[in-house]
N, C-alpha and C positions, 0 to 999 in steps of 0.2 A: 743800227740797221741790221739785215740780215747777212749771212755766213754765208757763203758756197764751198762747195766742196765737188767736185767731180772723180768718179773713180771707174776704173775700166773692170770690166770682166772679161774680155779678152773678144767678145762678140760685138761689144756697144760700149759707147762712154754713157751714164749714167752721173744728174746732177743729184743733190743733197743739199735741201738747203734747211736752215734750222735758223728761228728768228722768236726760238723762246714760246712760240706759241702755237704752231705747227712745223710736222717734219715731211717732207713726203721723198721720193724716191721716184725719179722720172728717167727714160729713157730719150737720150736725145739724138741719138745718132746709130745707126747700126752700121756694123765692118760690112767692105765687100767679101762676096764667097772668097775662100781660099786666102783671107787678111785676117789678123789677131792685131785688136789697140795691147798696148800695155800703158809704159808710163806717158803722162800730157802736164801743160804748162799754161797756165793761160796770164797776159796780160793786157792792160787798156793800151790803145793807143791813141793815132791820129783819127779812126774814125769807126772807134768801136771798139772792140776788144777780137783779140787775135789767141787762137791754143796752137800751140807746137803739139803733135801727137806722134810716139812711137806704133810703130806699124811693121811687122812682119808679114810677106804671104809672098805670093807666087812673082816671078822677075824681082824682087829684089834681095840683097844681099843681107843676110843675115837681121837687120833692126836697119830703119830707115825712119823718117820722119814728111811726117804729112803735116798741112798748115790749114787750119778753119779759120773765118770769123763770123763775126758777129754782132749785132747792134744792142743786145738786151742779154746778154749771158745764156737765154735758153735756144734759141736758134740758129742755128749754125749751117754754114755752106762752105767746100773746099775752094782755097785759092792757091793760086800758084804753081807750081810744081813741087816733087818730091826731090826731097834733099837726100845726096847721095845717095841714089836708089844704087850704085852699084858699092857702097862701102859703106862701113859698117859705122854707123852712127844713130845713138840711143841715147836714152834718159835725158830729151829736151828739159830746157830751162830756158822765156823765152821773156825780155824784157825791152822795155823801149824805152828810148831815150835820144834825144837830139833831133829827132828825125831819122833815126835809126831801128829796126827792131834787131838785138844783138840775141842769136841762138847759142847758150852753148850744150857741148855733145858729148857724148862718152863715145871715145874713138880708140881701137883695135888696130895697135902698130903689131906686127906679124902672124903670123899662122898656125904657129905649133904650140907645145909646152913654154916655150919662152916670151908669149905674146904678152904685151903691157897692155894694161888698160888707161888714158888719163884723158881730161874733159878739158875738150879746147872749145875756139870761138869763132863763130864767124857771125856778119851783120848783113842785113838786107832792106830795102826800102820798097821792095814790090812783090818779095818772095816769089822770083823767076829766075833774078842774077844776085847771086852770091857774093860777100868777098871775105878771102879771107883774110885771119889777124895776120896787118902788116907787120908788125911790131913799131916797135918806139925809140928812143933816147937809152931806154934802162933794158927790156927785154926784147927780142930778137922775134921776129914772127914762128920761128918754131919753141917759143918757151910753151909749154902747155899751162892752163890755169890751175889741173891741180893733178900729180903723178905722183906715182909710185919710185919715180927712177932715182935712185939715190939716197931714199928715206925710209931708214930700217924702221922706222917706228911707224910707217902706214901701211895698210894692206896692195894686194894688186890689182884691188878694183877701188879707185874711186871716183865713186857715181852720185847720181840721184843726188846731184846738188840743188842747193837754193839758198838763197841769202838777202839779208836785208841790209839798208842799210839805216845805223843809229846815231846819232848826236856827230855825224860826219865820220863814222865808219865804218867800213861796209863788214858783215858777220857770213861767214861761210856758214852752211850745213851740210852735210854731205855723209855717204857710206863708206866705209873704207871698210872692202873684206877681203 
């Protein structure tokens, strides 16, 4: 079947789709005045498919995340609200599962030279109310999924995750700069 691909240029998300026998390049969506998309996420859910989108522009703080779906991958409408319009949350990554849709974020603990970068979680079922990770048995609700604190051997940004999972185990991918 055919590939998708979506990629922002900072005005509009633009799909790509390539199915070996044509390619073309469509706009689907344009930012409001005074918004920038960056990175987006898209997966199927309960009734359609759903993108997480990184959004920068006026009232909010630094990177913020906006929520589309959709029925067919090419047409798209906003739902819900914007997640932490006033803190600083990037590089979605947006999956479903249980009846869940679980976002995780690249989140920005302090303000100066000393600030950490590391990609935590939260999940939602209407993309209105939030919750975040309670934690469990083994990790605490503040463990982050994937940080910099403590691990000389990874950078102090790691982002722009995504992962799959194979033969019953789940594979990171991610930036570490």
């Amino acid at each position: 079947g055919p590939s998708w691909a979506y990629k922002s240029n900072h005005i509009g998300l633009t799909i790509l789709n390539n199915n070996f026998d044509k390619t073309y390049d469509k706009l689907l969506f344009k930012s409001e005045d005074n918004e920038a998309f960056f990175n987006s996420s898209v997966c199927q859910g309960k009734d359609g498919y759903v993108m997480a989108v990184e959004v920068k522009g006026d009232g909010l703080t630094s990177f913020s995340v906006k929520f589309k779906h959709s029925k067919n991958l090419i047409d798209w409408k906003d739902i819900g609200k914007i997640l932490f319009s006033q803190k600083y949350a990037a590089c979605p990554t947006i999956r479903f599962y249980k009846g869940f849709y679980y976002i995780f974020y690249l989140n920005k603990d302090g303000y100066d030279d000393t600030y950490n970068l590391s990609t935590q979680m939260i999940r939602t079922i209407d993309f209105i109310n939030f919750e975040e990770y309670p934690g469990n048995e083994i990790f605490t609700p503040y463990v982050a999924v994937l940080s910099s604190n403590g691990f000389s051997n990874e950078g102090k940004n790691n982002s722009d995750i995504d992962f799959v999972e194979y033969q019953g185990k789940i594979y990171f991918f991610y930036h570490a700069g």
